[in-house]
N, CA, C and O atoms as a DFTB+ gen file, in Angstrom:
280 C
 N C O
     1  1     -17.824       2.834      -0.901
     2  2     -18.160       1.500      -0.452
     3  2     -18.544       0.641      -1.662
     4  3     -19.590       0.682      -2.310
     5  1     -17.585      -0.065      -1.809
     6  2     -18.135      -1.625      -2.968
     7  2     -18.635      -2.692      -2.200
     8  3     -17.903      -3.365      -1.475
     9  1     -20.091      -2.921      -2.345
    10  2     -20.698      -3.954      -1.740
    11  2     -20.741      -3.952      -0.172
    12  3     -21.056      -4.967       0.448
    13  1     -20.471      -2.988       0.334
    14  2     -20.640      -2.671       1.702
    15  2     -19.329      -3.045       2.316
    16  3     -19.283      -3.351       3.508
    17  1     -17.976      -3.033       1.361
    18  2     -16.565      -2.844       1.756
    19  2     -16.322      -1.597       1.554
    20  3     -16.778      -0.803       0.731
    21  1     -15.454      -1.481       2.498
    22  2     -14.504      -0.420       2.134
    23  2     -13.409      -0.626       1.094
    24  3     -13.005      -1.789       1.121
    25  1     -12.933      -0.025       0.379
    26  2     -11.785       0.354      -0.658
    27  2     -10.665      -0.684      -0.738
    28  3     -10.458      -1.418      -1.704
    29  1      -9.843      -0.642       0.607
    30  2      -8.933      -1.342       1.151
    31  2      -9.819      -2.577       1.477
    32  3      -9.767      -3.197       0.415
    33  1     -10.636      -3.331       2.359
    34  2     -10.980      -4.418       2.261
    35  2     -10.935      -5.155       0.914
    36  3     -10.227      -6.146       0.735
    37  1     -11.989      -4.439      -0.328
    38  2     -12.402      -4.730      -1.223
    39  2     -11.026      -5.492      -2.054
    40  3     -11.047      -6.663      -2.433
    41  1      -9.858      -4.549      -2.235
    42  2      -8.770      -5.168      -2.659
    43  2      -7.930      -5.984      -2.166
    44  3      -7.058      -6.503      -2.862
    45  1      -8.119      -6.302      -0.431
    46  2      -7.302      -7.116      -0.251
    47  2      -8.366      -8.310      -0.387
    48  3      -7.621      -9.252      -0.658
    49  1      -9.303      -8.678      -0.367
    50  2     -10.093      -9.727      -0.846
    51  2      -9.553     -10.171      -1.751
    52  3      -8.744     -11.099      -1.717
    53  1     -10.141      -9.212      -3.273
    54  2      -9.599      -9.459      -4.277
    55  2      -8.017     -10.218      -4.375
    56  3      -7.509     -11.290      -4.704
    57  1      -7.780      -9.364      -4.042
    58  2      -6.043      -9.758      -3.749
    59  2      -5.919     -11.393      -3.837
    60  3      -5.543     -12.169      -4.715
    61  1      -6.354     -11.520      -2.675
    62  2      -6.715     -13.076      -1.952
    63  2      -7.245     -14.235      -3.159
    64  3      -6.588     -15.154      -3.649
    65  1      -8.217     -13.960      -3.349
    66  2      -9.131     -14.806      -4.372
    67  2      -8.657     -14.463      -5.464
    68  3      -9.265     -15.352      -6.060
    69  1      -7.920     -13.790      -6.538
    70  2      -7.399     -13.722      -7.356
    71  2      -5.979     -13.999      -7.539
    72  3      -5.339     -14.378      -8.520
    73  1      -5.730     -13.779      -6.621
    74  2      -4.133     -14.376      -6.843
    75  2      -4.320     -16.181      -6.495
    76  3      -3.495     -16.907      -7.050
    77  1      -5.374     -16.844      -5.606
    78  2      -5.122     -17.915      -5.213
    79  2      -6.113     -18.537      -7.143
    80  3      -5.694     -19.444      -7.863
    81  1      -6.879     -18.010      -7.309
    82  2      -7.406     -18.457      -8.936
    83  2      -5.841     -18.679     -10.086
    84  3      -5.611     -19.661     -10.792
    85  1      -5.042     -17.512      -9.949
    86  2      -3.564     -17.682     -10.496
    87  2      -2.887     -18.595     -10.243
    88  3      -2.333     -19.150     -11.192
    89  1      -2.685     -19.059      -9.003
    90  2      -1.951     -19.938      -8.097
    91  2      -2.648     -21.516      -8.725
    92  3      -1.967     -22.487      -9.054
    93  1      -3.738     -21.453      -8.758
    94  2      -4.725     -23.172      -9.273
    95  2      -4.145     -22.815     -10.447
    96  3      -2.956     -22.935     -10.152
    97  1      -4.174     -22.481     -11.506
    98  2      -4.002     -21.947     -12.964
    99  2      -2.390     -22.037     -13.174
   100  3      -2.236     -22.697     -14.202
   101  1      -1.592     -21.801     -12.843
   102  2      -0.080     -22.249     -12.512
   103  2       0.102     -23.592     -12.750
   104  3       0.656     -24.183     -13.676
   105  1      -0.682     -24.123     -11.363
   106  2      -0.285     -25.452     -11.198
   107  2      -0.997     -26.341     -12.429
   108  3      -0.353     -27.251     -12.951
   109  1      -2.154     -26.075     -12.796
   110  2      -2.449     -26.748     -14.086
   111  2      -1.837     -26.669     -15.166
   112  3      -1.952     -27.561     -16.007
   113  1      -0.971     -25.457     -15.387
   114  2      -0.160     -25.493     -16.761
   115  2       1.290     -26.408     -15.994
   116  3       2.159     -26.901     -16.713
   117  1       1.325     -26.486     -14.782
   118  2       2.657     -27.030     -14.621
   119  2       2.328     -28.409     -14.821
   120  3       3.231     -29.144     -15.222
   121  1       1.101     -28.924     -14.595
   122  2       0.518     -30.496     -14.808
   123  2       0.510     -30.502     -16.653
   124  3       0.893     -31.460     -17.325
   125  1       0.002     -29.249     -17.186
   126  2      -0.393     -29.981     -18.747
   127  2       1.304     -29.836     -18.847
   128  3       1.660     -31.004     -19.004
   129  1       2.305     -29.140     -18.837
   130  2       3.893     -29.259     -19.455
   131  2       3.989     -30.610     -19.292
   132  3       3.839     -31.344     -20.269
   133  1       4.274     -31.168     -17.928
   134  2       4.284     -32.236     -17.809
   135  2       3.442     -33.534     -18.421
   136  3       4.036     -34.611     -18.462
   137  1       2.243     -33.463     -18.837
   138  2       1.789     -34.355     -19.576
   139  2       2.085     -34.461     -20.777
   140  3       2.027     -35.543     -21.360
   141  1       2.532     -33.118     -21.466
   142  2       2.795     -32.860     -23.123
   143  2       3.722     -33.567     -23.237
   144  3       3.879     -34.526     -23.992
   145  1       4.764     -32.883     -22.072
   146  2       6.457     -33.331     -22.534
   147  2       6.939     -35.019     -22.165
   148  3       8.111     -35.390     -22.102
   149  1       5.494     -36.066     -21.905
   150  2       6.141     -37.091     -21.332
   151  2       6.758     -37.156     -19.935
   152  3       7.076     -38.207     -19.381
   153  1       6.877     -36.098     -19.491
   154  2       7.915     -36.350     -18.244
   155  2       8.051     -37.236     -17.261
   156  3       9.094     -37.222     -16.606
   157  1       6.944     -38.249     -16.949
   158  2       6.869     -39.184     -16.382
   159  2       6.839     -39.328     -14.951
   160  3       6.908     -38.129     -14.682
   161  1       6.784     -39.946     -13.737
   162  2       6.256     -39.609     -12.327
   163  2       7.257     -38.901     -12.120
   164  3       6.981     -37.799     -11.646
   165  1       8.401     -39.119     -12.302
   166  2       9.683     -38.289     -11.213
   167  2      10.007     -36.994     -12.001
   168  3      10.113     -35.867     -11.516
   169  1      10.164     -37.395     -13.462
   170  2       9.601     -35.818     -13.754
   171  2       8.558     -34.768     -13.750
   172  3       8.755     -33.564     -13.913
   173  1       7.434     -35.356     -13.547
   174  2       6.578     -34.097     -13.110
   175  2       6.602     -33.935     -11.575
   176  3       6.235     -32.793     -11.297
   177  1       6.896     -34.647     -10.498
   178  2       7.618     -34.814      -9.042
   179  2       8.251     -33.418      -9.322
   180  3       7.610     -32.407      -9.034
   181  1       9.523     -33.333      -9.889
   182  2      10.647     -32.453     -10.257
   183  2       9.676     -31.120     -10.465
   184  3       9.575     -30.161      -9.700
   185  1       8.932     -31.363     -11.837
   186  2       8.647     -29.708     -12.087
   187  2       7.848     -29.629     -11.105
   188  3       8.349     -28.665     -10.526
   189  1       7.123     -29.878     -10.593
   190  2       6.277     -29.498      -9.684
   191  2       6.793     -29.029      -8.241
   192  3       6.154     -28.222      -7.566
   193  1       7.774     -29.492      -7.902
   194  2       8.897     -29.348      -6.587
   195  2       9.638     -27.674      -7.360
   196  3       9.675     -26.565      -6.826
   197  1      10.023     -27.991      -8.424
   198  2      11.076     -26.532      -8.572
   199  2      10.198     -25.294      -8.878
   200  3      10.359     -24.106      -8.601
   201  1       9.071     -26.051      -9.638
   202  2       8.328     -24.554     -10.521
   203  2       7.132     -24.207      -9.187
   204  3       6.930     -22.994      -9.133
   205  1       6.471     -24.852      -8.327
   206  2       6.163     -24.688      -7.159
   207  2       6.594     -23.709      -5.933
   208  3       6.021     -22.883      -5.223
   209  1       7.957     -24.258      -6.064
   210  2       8.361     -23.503      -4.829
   211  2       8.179     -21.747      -4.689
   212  3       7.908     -21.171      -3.635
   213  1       8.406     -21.070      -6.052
   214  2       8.213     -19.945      -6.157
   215  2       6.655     -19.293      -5.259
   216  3       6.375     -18.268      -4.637
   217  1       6.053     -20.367      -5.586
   218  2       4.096     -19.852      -5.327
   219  2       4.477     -20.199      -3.572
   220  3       4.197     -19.362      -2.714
   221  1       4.911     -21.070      -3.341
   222  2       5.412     -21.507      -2.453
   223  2       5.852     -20.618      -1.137
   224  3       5.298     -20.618      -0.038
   225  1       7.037     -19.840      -1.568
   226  2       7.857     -18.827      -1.270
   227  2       6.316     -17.928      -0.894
   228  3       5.789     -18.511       0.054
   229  1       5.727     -17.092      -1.202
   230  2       4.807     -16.353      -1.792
   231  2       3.836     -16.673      -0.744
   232  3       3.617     -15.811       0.107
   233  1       3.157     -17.918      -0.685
   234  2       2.121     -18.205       0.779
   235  2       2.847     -18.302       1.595
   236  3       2.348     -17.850       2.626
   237  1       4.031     -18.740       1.774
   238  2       5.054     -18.719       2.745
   239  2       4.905     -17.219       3.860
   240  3       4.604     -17.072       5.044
   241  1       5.303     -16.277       2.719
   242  2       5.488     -14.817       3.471
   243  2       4.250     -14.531       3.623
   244  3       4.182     -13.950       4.706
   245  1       3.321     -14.597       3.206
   246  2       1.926     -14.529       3.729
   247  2       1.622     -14.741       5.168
   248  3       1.228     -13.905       5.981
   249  1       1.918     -16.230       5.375
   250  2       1.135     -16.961       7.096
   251  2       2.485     -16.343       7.920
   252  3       2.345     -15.895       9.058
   253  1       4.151     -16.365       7.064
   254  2       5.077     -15.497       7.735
   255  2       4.326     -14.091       8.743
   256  3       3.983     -14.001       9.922
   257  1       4.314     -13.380       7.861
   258  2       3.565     -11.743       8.197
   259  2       2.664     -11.933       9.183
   260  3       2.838     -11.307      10.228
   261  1       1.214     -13.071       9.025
   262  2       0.524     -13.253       9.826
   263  2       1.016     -13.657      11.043
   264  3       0.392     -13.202      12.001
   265  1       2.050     -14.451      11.325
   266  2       2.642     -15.216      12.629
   267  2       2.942     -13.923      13.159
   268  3       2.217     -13.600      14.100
   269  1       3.539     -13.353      12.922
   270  2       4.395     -12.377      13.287
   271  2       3.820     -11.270      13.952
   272  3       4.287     -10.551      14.836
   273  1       2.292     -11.254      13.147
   274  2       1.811      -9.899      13.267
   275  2       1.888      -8.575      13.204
   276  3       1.529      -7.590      13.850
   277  1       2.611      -8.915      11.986
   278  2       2.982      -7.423      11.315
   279  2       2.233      -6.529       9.929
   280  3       2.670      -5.427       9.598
């Protein structure tokens, strides 16, 4: 027992809150590219639409699984 979790709780927490800390941290390097490189509204629109979608995809199959209940 960690902290009065079990094993499996403990990591899917983790899981949760660490991958969504990755997920904020993403999107800020996808904001500083875009500020470095100039890209301007419709280009950071763009990276943010293409380089997004991946994280995207990713919570997607998440609330997926949950609907589903699997």
């Amino acid at each position: 027992m960690i902290f009065g979790l079990s094993v499996a709780e403990f990591e899917d927490l983790s899981l949760k809150f660490l991958l969504s800390g990755l997920i904020a941290y993403m999107f800020f390097i996808i904001w500083n590219v875009a500020r470095v490189s100039r890209a301007g509204r419709y280009g950071t629109i763009w990276l943010f639409l293409v380089m997004g979608l991946g994280m995207f995809g990713f919570m997607a199959k998440e609330l997926i699984i949950k609907l589903l209940g699997l």
